[in-house]
C-alpha positions as CSV (number, residue, x, y, z in Angstrom):
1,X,-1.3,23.0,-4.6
2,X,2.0,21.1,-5.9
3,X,2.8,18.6,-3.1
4,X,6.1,16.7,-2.3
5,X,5.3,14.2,-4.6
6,X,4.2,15.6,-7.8
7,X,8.0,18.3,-6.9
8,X,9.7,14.9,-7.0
9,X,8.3,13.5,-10.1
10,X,9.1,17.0,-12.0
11,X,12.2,16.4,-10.6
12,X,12.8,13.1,-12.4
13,X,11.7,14.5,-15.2
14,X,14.2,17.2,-15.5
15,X,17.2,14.8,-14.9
16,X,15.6,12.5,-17.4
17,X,15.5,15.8,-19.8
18,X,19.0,17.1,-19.1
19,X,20.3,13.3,-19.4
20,X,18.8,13.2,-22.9
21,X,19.4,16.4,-24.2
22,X,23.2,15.9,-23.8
23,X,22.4,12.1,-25.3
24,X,21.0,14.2,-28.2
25,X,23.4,16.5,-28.5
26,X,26.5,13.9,-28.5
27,X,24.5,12.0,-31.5
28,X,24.6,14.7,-33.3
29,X,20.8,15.3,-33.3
30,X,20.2,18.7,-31.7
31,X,22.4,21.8,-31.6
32,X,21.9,24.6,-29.1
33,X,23.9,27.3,-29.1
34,X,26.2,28.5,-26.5
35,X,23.2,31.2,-25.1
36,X,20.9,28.8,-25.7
37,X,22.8,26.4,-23.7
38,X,23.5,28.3,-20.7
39,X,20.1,29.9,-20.5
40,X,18.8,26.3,-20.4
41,X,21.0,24.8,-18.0
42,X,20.7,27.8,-16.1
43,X,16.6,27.9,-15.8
44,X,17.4,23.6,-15.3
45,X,19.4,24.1,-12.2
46,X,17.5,26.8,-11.1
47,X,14.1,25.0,-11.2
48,X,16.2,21.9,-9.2
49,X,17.7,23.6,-6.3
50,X,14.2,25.6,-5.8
51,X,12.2,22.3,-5.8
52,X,14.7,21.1,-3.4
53,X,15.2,23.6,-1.2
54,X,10.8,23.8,-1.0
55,X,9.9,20.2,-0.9
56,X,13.5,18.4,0.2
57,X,13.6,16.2,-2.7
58,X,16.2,14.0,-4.2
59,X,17.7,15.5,-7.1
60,X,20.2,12.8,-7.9
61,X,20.2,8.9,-8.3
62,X,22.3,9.1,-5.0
63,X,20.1,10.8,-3.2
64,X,16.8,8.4,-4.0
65,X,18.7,5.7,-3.4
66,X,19.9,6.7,0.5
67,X,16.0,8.0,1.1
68,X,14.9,4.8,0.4
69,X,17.6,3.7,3.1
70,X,16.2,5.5,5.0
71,X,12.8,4.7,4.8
72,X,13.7,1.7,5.5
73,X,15.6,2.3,8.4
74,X,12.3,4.6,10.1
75,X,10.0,2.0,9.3
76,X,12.2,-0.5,11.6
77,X,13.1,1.7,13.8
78,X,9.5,2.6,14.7
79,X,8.5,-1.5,15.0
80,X,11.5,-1.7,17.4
81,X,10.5,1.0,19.1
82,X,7.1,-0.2,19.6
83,X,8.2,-3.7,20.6
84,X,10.0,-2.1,23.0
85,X,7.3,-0.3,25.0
86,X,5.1,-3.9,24.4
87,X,7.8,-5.6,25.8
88,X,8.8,-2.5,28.7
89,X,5.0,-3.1,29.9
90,X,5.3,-6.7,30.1
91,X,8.4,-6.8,32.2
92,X,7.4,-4.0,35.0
93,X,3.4,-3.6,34.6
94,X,2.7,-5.9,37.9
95,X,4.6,-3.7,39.7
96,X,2.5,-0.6,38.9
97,X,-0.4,0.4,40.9
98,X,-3.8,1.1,38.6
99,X,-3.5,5.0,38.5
100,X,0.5,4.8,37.3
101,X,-0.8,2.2,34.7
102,X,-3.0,4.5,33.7
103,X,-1.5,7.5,33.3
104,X,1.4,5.5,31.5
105,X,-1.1,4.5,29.0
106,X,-2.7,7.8,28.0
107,X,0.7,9.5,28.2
108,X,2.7,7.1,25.8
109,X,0.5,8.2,22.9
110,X,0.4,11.5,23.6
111,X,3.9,12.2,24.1
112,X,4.8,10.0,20.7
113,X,2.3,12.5,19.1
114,X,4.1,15.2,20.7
115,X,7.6,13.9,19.2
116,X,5.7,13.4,15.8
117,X,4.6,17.3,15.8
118,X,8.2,18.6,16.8
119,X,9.7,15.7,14.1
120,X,7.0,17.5,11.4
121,X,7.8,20.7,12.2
122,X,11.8,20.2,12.1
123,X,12.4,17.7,9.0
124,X,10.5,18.1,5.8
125,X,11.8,14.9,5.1
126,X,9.5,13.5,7.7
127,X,11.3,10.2,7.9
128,X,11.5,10.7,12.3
129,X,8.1,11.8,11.9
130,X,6.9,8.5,10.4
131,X,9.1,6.5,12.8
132,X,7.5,8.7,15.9
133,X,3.9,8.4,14.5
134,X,4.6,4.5,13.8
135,X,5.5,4.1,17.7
136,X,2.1,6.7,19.0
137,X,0.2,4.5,16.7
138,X,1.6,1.0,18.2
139,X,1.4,2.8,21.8
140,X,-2.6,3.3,20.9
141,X,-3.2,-0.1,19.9
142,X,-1.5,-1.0,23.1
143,X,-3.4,1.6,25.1
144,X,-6.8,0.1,24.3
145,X,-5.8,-3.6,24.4
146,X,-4.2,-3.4,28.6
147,X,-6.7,-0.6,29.8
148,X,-9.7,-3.0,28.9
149,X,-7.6,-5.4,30.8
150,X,-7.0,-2.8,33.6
151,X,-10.9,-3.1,34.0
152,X,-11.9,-6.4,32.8
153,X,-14.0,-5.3,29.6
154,X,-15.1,-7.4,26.8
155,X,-12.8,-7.4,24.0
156,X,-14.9,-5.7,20.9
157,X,-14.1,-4.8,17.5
158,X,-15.2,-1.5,18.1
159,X,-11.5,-1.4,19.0
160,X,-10.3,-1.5,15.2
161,X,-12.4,1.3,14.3
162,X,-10.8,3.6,16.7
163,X,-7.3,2.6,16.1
164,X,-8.2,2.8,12.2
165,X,-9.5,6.4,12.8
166,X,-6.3,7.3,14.9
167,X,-4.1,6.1,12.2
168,X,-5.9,8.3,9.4
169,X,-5.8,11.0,11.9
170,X,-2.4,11.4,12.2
171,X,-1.3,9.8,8.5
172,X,-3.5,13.0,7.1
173,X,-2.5,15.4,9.7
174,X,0.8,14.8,8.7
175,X,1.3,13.6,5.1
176,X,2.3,10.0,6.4
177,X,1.6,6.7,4.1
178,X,3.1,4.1,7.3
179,X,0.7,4.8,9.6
180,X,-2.1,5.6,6.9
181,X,-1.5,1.9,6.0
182,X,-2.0,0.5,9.5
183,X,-5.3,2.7,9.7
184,X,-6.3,1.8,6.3
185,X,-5.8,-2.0,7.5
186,X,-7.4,-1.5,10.8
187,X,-10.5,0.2,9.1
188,X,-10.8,-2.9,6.8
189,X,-10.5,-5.4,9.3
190,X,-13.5,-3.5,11.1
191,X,-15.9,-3.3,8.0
192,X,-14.9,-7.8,7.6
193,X,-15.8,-7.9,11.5
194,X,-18.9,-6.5,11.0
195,X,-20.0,-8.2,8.7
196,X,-19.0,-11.3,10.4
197,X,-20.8,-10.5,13.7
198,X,-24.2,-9.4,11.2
199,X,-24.3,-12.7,9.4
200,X,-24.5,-14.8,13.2
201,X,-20.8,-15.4,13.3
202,X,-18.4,-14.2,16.1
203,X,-16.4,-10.8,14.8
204,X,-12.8,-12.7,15.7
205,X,-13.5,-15.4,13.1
206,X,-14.3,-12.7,10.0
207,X,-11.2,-14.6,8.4
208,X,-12.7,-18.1,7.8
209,X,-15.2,-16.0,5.5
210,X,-12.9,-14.2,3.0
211,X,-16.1,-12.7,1.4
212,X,-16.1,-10.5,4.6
213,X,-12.6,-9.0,3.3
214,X,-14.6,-8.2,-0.2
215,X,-17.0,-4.9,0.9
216,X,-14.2,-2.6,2.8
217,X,-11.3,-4.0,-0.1
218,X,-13.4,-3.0,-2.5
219,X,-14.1,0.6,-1.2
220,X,-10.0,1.2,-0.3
221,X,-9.6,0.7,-4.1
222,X,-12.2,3.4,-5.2
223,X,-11.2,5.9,-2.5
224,X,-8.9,7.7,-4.6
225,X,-11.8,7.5,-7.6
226,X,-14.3,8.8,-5.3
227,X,-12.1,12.4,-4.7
228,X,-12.2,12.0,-1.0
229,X,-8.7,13.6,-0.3
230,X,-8.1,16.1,-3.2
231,X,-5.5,17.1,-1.0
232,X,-3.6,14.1,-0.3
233,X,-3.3,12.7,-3.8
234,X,0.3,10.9,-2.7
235,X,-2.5,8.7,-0.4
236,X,-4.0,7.2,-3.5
237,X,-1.1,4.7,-4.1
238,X,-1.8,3.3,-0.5
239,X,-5.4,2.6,-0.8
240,X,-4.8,0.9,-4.5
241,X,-2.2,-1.3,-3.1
242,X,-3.4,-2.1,0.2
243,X,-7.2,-2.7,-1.4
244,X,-6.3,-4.8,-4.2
245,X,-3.8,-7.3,-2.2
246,X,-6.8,-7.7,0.0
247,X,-9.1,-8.2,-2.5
248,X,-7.0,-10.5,-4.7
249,X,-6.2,-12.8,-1.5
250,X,-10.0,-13.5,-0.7
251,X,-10.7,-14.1,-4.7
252,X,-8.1,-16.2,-4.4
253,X,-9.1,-18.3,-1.1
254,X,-12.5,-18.2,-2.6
255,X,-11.3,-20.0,-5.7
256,X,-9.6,-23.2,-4.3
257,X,-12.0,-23.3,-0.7
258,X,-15.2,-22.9,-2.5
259,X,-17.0,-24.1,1.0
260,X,-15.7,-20.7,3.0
261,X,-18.3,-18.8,1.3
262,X,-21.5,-17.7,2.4
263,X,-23.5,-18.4,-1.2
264,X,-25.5,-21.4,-0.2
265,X,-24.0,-23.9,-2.9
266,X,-22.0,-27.0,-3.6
267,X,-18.1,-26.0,-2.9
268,X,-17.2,-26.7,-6.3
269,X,-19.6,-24.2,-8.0
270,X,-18.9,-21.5,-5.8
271,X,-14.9,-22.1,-6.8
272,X,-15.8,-21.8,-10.4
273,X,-18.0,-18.4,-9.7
274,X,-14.9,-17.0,-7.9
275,X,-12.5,-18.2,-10.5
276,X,-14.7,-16.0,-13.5
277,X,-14.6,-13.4,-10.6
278,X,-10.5,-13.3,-10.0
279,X,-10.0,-13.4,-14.0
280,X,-12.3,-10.4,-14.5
281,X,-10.9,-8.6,-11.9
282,X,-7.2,-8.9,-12.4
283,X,-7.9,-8.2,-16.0
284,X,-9.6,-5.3,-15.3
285,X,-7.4,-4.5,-12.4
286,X,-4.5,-5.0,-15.2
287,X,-6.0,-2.5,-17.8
288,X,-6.7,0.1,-15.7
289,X,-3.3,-0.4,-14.9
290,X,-1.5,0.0,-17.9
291,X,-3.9,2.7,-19.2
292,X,-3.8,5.0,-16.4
293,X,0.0,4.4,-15.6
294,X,-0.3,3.4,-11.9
295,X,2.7,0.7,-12.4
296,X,1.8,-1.2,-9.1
297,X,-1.8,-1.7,-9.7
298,X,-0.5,-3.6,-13.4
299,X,2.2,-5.3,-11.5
300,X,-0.4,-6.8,-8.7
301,X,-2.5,-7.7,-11.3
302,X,-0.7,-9.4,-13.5
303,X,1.2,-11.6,-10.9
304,X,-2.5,-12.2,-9.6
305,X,-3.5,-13.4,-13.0
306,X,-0.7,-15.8,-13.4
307,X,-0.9,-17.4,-9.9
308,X,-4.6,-17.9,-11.0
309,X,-4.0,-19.3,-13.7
310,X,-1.3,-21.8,-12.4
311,X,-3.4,-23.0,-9.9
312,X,-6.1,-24.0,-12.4
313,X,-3.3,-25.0,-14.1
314,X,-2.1,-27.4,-11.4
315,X,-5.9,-28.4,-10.8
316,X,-6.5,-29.7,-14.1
317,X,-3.5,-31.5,-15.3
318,X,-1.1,-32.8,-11.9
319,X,-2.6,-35.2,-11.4
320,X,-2.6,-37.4,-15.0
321,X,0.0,-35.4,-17.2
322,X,3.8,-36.2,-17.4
323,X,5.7,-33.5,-15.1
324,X,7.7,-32.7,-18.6
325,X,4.4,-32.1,-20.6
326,X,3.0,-30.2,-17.5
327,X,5.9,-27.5,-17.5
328,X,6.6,-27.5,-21.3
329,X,2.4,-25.9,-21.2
330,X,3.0,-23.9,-18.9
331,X,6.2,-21.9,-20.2
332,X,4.1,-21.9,-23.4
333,X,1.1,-20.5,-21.3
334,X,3.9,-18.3,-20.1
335,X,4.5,-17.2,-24.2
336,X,1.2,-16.7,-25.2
337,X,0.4,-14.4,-21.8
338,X,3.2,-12.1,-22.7
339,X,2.2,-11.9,-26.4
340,X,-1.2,-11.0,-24.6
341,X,0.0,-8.4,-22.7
342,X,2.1,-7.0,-25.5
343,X,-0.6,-6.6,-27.5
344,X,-2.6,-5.0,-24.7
345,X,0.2,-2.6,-24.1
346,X,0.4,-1.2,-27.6
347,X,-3.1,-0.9,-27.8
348,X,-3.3,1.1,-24.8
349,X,-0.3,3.1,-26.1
350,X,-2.2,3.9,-28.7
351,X,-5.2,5.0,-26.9
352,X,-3.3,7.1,-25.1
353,X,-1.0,8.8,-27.7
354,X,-1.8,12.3,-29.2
C-alpha cells in the first residue's frame, strides 16, 4: 500500500524529471516531438494532480515550503496549548472539589482524542490532528501526574510506560510522527529506569548512568530493521533519529566521565573502552548511512564523529600545544576527514550503481 510519503517522494521525482527534461531539451540533448511531448506532459500532470488529490501532497517548491510552516506552527501550537491546560489547573485546581478534579482529568484526554478523530477524519493533511493529539498526549501525562496527587500515591516509573504506550497508540492510529516521538521517548526513558531501579539504584537517577540510555536506544534504532510496522514505514525515520541521538549522547558522556559507568574499572579505562565504542559506532552509523541513503542517519553520524574526535583532540594537545598549532591540526584533521568521507562515498556509489 503506497502511503503519503512514498506519493510525496514520487512527487519529487516527477518535478525533478520534468525540470530536467526541459534542461535537456534546451541543451540540445533530447528531442521529443510535439505528440510525444504532449502525451508526456499530459500523463506528468495527470499522475500529479491524482497524487495530490489522494494523498494531499505538495506538488510545488511553494507548497513544501508553507507545509513546513505549518508544521511548525502545529507543533507550537500544540505545546501552547498544553501549557495552557498545565497552567489552567494550577490557577483554579484548589477550588475544585475531588470528583470535578476528577472528571476534569479523564475528560481532557478524551475529548483532545475526540478533536484528534474529527481533525483525522476532515484534513488529510493532518497538521490539526498532530496539534490535537500533541495536547491529549500532554493532557495524559498531566492526568497521571495530579490524580496520583489527588490520592497521595507513590510516584513510579510505571508511569512512563503508560504514557509511552498512549503516545504509540494514537501516533499509529493516526499516522502521527509528534506524538510517536514523545512515546518513543517516554518508552526509552522507562527501559533506562528499569534498569536503574534492577542494578540497586533509585529509577529517578537512571541519568547519572548513561549506560542505562544504551539497551532501549539501541532497540529504537533496529525497530525499523526488525519489520515491526510494515505498515508505517514513514515511522522508521523517527526511531533512527530519536535512537541514535540517544545513543550517541551516552557514548559520548561515557567517553569524557569514565566513572558514570557501571563496569567496575579505573575511570580512565572505561573512557578509552567508550571512545573505541563511539568511533565504531558513528562509523558504522555513518556507512549505513551513506549506503542505504537515509541522509539523517549520515548527517548524525558524522557530526558525532567529529565532536569525538575534537574532544580527544582537545584532551591530548590544550594543554601543551600553541593555540595556533592546535587549530592549524585541526583544520587539517578537518582535510583529511573529508578526503575520508569522499572516498567512502564513491565507494559506496559504486557499490550501489548498476
Amino acid at each position: 500500500m503506497v502511503g503519503k510519503a512514498e506519493a510525496q517522494k514520487r512527487a519529487d521525482r516527477v518535478r525533478a524529471f520534468r525540470e530536467e527534461l526541459a534542461e535537456l531539451e534546451r541543451e540540445g540533448a533530447l528531442t521529443l516531438d510535439e505528440a510525444q511531448r504532449a502525451g508526456l506532459e499530459s500523463h506528468l500532470l495527470r499522475l500529479s494532480a491524482e497524487l495530490a488529490e489522494r494523498f494531499d501532497i505538495d506538488t510545488t517548491e511553494g507548497q513544501k515550503q508553507i507545509s513546513w510552516g505549518m508544521r511548525i506552527a502545529s507543533t507550537l501550537g500544540g505545546a501552547a496549548l498544553c501549557a495552557a491546560v498545565v497552567m489552567f489547573f494550577h490557577r483554579y485546581w484548589g477550588a475544585l472539589g475531588v470528583p470535578i478534579q476528577v472528571g476534569l482529568l479523564i475528560a481532557t484526554p478524551l475529548l483532545m482524542l475526540a478533536a484528534t478523530e474529527m481533525a483525522a477524519r476532515r484534513e488529510r493533511t493532518l497538521y490539526y490532528a498532530s496539534l490535537f493529539s500533541l495536547v491529549a498526549f500532554g493532557a495524559f501525562v498531566v492526568n497521571l501526574n495530579v490524580l496520583g496527587s489527588v490520592f497521595n500515591l507513590t510516584p513510579g516509573r510505571a508511569a512512563l510506560l503508560a504514557w509511552g504506550l498512549f503516545g504509540l497508540a494514537v501516533a499509529y492510529t493516526y499516522r502521527l510522527r509528534l506524538v510517536l516521538s514523545a512515546g518513543v521517548l517516554c518508552l526509552m526513558a522507562y527501559v533506562a529506569t528499569c534498569l536503574a531501579a534492577w542494578s540497586g539504584d533509585y529509577w529517578l537517577s537512571f541519568i547519572e548512568r548513561p549506560e542505562n540510555l544504551l539497551p532501549g536506544s539501541l532497540f529504537a534504532v533496529a525497530v525499523p530493521a526488525l519489520g515491526l510496522h510494515r505498515s508505517r514505514r514513514e515511522f522508521d525515520a523517527v526511531y533512527r533519529l530519536l535512537g541514535l541521538v540517544t545513543l550517541f549522547l551516552a557514548l559520548l558522556i561515557l567517553s569524557e566521565m569514565g566513572e558514570q559507568s557501571y563496569l567496575p574499572w579505573p575511570g580512565a579505562r572505561t573512557e578509552v573502552l567508550y571512545q573505541l565504542t563511539g568511533f565504531a559506532a558513528g562509523g558504522l552509523a555513518l556507512w549505513l548511512g551513506v549506503r542505504c541513503g537515509w541522509a539523517v542517519v549520515a548527517y548524525l553520524a558524522a557530526g558525532f564523529l567529529l565532536i569525538l574526535m575534537y574532544l580527544r583532540c582537545y584532551h591530548w594537545w590544550w594543554d601543551w600545544m600553541p593555540g595556533w598549532l592546535f587549530f592549524l591540526l585541526l583544520g587539517l584533521i578537518s582535510i583529511a576527514l573529508l578526503a575520508v568521507f569522499r572516498i567512502l562515498r564513491a565507494r559506496v556509489t559504486e557499490a550501489v550503481a548498476p
